[in-house]
C-alpha positions in Angstrom: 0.0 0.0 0.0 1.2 3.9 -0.8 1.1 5.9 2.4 -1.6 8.8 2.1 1.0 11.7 1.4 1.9 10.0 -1.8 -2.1 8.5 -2.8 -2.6 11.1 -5.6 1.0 10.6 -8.0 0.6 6.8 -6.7 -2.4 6.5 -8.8 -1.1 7.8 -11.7 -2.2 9.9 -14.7 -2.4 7.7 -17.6 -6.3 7.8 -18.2 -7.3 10.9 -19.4 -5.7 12.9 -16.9 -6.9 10.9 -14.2 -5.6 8.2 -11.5 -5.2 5.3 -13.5 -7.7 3.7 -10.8 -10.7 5.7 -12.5 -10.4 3.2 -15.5 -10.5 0.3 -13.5 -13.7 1.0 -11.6 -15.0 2.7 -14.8 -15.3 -0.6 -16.3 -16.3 -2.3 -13.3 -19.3 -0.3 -12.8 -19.9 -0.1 -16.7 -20.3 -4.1 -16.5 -22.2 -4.1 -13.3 -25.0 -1.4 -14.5 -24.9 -3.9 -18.3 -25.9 -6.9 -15.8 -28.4 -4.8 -13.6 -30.0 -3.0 -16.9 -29.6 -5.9 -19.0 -32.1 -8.0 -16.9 -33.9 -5.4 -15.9 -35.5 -4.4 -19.4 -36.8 -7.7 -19.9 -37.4 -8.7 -15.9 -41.6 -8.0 -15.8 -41.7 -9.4 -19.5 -40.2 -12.9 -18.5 -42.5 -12.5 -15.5 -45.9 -12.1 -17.4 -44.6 -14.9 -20.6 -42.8 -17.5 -18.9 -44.1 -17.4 -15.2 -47.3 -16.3 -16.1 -48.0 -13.8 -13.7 -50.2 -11.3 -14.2 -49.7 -8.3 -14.4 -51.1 -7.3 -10.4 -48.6 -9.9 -9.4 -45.6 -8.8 -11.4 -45.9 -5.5 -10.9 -45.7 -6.2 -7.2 -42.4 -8.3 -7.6 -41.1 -5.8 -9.8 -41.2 -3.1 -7.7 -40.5 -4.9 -4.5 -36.8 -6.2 -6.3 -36.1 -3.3 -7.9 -37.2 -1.1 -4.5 -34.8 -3.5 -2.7 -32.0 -2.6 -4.7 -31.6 0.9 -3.9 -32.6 0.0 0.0 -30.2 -2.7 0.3 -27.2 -0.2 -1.0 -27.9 1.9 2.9 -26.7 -1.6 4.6 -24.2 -1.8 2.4 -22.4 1.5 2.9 -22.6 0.4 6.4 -21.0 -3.0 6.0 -17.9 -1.7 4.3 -17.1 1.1 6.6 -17.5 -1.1 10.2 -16.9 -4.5 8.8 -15.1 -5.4 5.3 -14.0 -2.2 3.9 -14.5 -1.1 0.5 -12.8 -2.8 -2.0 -14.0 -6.2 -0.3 -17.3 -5.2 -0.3 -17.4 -4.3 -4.0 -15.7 -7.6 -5.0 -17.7 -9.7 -2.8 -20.9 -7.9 -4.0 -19.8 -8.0 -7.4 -19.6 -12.5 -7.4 -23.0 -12.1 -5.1 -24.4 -10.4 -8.2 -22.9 -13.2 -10.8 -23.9 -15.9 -8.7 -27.6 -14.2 -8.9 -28.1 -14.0 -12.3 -26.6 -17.6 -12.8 -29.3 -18.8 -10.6 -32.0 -16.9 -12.7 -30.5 -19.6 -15.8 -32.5 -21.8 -14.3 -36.0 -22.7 -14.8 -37.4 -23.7 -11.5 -39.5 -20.8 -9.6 -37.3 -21.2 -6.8 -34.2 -20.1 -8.4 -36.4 -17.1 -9.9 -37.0 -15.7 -6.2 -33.6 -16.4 -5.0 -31.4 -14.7 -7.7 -33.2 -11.7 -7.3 -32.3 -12.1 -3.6 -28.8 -12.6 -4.3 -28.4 -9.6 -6.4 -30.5 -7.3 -4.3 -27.9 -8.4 -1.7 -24.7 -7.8 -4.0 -25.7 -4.6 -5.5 -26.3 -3.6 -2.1 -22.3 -4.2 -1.2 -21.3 -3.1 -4.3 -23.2 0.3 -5.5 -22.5 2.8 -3.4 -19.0 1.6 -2.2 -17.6 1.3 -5.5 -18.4 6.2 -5.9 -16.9 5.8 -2.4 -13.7 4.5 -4.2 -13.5 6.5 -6.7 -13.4 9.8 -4.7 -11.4 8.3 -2.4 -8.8 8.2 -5.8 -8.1 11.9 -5.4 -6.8 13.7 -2.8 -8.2 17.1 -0.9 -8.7 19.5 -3.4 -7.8 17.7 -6.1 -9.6 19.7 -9.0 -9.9 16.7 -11.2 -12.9 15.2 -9.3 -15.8 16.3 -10.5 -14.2 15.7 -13.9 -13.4 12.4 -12.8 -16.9 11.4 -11.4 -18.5 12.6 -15.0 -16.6 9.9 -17.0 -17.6 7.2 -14.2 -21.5 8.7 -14.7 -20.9 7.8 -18.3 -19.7 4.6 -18.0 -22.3 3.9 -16.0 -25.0 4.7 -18.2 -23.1 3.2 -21.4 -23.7 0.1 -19.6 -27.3 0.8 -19.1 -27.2 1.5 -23.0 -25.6 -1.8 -24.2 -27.3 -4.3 -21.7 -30.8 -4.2 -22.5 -29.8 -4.6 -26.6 -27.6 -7.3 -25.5 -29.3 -9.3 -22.9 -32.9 -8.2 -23.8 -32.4 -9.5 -27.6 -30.8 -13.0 -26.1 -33.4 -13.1 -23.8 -36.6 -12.5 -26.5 -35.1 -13.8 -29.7 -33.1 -16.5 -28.4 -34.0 -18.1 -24.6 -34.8 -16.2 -21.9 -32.6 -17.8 -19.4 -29.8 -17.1 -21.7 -30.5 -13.6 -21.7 -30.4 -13.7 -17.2 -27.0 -15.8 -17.8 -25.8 -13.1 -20.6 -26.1 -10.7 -17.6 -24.3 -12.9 -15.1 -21.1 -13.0 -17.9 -21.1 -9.4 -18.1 -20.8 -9.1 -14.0 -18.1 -11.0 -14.4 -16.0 -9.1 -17.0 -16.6 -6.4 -14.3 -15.1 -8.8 -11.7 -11.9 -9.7 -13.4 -11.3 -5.8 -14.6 -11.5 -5.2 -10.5 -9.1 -8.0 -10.4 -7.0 -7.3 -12.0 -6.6 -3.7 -11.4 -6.4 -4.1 -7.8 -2.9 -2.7 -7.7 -4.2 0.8 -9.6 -6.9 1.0 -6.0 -4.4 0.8 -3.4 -3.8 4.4 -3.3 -7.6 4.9 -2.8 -7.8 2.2 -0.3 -4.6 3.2 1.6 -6.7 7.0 2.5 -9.7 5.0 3.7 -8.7 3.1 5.9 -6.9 6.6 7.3 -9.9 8.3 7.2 -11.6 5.6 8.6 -8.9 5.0 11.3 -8.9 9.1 12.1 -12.5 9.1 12.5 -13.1 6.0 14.5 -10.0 8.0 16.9 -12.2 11.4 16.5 -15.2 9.6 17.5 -13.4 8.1 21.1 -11.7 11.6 22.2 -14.8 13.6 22.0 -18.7 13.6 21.8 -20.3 15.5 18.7 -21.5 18.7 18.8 -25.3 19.1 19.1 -27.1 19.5 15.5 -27.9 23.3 15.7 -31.3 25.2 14.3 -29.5 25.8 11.1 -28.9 22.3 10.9 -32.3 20.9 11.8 -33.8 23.4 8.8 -31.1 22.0 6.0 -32.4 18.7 7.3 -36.1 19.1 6.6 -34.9 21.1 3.1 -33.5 17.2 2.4 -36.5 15.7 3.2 -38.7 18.1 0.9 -36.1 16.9 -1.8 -36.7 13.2 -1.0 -40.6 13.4 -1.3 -40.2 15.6 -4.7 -37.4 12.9 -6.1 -39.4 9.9 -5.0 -42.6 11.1 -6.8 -40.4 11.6 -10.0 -39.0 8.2 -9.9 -42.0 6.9 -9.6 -42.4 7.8 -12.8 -39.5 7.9 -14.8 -38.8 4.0 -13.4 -42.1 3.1 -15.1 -39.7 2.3 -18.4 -39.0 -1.1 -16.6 -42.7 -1.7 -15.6 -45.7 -0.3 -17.3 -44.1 1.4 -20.3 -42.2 -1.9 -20.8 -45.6 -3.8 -21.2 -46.5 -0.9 -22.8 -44.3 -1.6 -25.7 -44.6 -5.1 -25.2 -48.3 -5.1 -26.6 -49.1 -2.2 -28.2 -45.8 -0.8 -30.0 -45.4 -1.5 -33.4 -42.4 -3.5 -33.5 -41.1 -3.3 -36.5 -39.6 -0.2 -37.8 -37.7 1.1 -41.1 -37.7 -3.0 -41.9 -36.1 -3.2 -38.3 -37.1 -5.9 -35.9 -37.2 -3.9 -32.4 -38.2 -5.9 -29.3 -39.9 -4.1 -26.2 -36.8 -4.5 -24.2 -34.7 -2.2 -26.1 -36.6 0.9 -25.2 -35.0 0.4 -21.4 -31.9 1.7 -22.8 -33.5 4.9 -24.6 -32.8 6.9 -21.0 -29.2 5.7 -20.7 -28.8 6.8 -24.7 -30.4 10.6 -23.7 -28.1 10.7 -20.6 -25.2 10.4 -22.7 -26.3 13.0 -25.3 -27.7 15.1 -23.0 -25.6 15.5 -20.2 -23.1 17.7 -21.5 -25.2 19.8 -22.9 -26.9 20.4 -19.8 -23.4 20.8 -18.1 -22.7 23.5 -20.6 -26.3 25.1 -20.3 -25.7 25.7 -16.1 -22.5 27.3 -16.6 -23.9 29.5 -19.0 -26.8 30.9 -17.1 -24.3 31.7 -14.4 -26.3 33.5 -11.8 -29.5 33.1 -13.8 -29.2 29.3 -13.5 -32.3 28.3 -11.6 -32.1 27.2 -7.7 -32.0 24.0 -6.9 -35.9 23.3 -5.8 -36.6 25.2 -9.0 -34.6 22.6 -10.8 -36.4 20.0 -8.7 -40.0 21.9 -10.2 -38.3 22.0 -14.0 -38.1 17.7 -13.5 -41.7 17.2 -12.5 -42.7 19.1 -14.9 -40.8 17.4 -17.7 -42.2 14.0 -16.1 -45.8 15.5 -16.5 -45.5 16.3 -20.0 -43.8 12.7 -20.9 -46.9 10.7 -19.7 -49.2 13.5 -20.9 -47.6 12.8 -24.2 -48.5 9.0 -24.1 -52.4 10.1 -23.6 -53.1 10.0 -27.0 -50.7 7.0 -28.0 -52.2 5.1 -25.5 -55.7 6.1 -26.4 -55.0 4.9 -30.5 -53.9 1.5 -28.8 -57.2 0.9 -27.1 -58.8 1.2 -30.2 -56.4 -1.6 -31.7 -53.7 0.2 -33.4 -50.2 -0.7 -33.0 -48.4 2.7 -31.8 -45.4 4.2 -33.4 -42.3 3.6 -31.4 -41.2 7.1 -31.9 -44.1 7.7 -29.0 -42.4 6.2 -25.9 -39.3 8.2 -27.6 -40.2 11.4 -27.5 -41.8 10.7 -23.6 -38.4 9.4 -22.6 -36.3 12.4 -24.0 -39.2 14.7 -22.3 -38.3 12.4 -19.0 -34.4 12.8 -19.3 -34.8 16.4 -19.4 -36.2 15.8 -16.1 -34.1 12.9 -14.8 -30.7 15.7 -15.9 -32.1 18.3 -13.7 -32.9 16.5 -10.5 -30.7 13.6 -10.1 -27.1 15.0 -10.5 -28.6 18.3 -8.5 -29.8 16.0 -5.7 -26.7 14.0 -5.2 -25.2 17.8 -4.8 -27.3 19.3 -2.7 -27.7 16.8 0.0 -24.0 16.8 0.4 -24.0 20.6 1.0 -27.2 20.5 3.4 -26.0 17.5 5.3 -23.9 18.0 8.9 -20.8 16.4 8.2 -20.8 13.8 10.4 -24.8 12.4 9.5 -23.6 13.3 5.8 -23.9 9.3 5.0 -27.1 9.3 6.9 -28.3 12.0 4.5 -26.9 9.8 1.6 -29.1 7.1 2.5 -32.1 9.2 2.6 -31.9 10.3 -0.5 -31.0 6.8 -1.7 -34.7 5.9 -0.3 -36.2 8.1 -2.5 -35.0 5.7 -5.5 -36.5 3.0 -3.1 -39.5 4.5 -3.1 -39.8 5.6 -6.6 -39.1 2.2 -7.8 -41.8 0.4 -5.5 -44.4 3.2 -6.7 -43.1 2.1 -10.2 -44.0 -1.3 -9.6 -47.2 -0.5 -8.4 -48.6 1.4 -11.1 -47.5 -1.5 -13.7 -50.5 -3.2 -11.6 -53.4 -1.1 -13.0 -51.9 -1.9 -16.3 -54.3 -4.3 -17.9 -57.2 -3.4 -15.4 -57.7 0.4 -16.0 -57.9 2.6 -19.4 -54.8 3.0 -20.5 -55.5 7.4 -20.9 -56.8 7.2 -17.7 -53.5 5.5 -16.0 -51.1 7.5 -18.1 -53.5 10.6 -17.5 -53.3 10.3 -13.6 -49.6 10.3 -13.9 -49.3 13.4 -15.5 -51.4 15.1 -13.4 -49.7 14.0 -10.2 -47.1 15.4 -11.7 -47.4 18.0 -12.9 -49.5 19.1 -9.6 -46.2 18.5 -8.1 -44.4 20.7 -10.3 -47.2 23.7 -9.2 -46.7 22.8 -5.7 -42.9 22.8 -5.8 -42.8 25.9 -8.0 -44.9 27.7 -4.9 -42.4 26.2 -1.7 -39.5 27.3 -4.0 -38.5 30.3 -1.9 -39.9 29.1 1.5 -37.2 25.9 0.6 -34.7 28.4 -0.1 -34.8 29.9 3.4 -34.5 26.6 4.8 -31.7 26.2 2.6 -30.0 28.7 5.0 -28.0 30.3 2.0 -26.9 26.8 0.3 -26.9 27.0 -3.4 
């Protein structure tokens, strides 16, 4: 191991500028989030086909794995900072998460119920462990980190991109279970890039285990300061975010539930002479993310103090969310009357809902870190990690109504959820500011 003093030149800069540690993980992550997406888009398909649920039953499973997910990734941070650390808890998450979708490959229900539970389990160890390491690659005030944390963003969504095409098309074309073991393959090129580039983590490992050591000696010489009034009002700021960002999830996770089934029976599927299958839409977001982002990096910079506040960013999302189901009213009203939808419908709804997804999501993760009292700052994290929880199990939940209500009336209700939130957000925007206590 480096000592601390020398982390930063010990990592090297032979990857764009940057530790040569953000490569490794970049891949890692990039074949973790193929694995996760990859069985995801087809997930509540396989369900309804090849287990025969309907589609009350599967959007309950649905919601409740994918829900899990982002709850089990709280115990996880946990884990690695009392108990294993974090580059065991990445690896030993990452083979959890092979060994899950290994044991979707096979056909009895059992094995169905219990891969989900291993990956649930392994994404738990691994996802937010593996963004601990890579800040943990540069040192205080190391400039290159938020540089450095864009180009792991995109490699995890080029992941989300190429696993649904990959997997999904195995899984529908080919054999489902393929498709569930195509995903387990992928977590393991992500393993054996970890592996492999264990050497290039050290330096990031050696300064957590000091920070870790320093604070576990902070904690035993003193007793924290109380949380002060300030505090308490930056705190309840955090939890207005968390109800905003868990409604918009809610939503904009439907692409692996309703909109999913969605395609699946009412898209037209062939296109231009092109044979598209429902789980390829999944990786439209990812696609827009990719496209998008830097625009919308370049956009904020520009406005300079006109760039809107952050709870008027939160408004801008649920708005965007609102207008991508209120888009899909009339699409889904031509499908009740038996026509086979264009698929340039749920395309235009998802680049409405990435315009969204690009102004809450990345402004979240910000902002709670600036609200937060440093030492519940994790705490804070997990929070705002529940919001995903939540979205996800509301996701699930709506994909129940599917086949039982009108499909302008279900994608009707959405939109005006939303888009009553957006009114209601735009009207607590300055009293969220005051609470905000000068944060920007």
């Amino acid at each position: 191991m480096t000592t601390p003093a020398t982390a930063t030149r010990a990592g090297g800069d032979g990857w764009f500028g940057h530790p040569r540690g953000l490569s490794t993980l970049f891949f890692t992550e990039m074949w973790e989030r193929f694995s996760y997406y990859g069985m995801r888009a087809f997930l509540i398909l396989y369900m309804v086909h090849v287990l025969h649920f309907d589609d009350q039953r599967a959007g309950q499973w649905y919601g409740t794995y994918t829900g899990s997910v982002w709850l089990a990734a709280i115990f996880g941070g946990v884990i690695a900072d009392r108990w294993l650390g974090h580059y065991k808890s990445v690896l030993l998450g990452g083979i959890i998460i092979a060994l899950g979708h290994f044991t979707l490959a096979f056909h009895p229900l059992p094995f169905f119920f219990a891969g989900l539970s291993l990956i649930v389990i392994g994404t738990g160890l691994l996802k937010p462990n593996v963004s601990t390491i890579v800040g943990a690659l540069y040192g205080e005030g190391d400039e290159r980190r938020d540089a450095g944390f864009t180009i792991f963003y995109m490699g995890i969504n080029f992941g989300a991109f190429i696993g649904p095409f990959i997997a999904g098309t195995l899984a529908q074309r080919v054999n489902w279970h393929l498709g569930f073991a195509c995903a387990g393959v992928g977590m393991t090129f992500g393993l054996i890039q970890y592996v492999l580039g264990r050497r290039r983590l050290e330096p990031a490992a050696a300064r957590l285990g000091v920070q870790r050591r320093r604070d576990a000696a902070t904690g035993k010489r003193e007793a924290a300061p109380p949380l002060t009034a300030k505090d308490w009002k930056r705190m309840a700021a955090v939890v207005f975010f968390f109800m905003v960002a868990s409604l918009f999830w809610g939503a904009y996770e439907q692409a692996g539930s309703t909109l999913n089934l969605f395609a699946d029976r009412y898209v037209n599927l062939h296109f231009l002479g092109i044979q598209l299958y429902a789980s390829w839409f999944v990786s439209i977001q990812a696609g827009f993310v990719i496209l998008l982002a830097p625009v919308f990096a370049w956009l904020w910079t520009r406005l300079g103090s006109r760039e809107p506040s952050s709870p008027a960013k939160f408004a801008i999302a649920m708005l965007f969310a609102g207008l991508a189901f209120a888009l899909l009213i009339p699409a889904g009203s031509l499908a009740e009357h038996g026509v086979k939808v264009t698929p340039l419908w749920l395309v235009g709804a998802y680049f409405l809902e990435e315009l969204g997804e690009l102004s809450l999501s990345p402004v979240g993760l910000s902002v709670v870190t600036k609200l937060a009292p440093p030492r519940i700052v994790g705490l804070m994290m997990g929070v705002w990690f529940l919001s995903n929880a939540l979205g996800n199990k509301l996701a699930g939940w709506v994909a129940e109504f599917m086949s039982s209500i009108p499909l302008t009336t279900l994608f009707g209700t959405v939109a005006a959820v939303c888009l009553s939130a957006a009114v209601i957000v735009v009207l607590l925007v300055k009293p969220v500011r005051k609470l905000m206590g000068g944060v920007k």
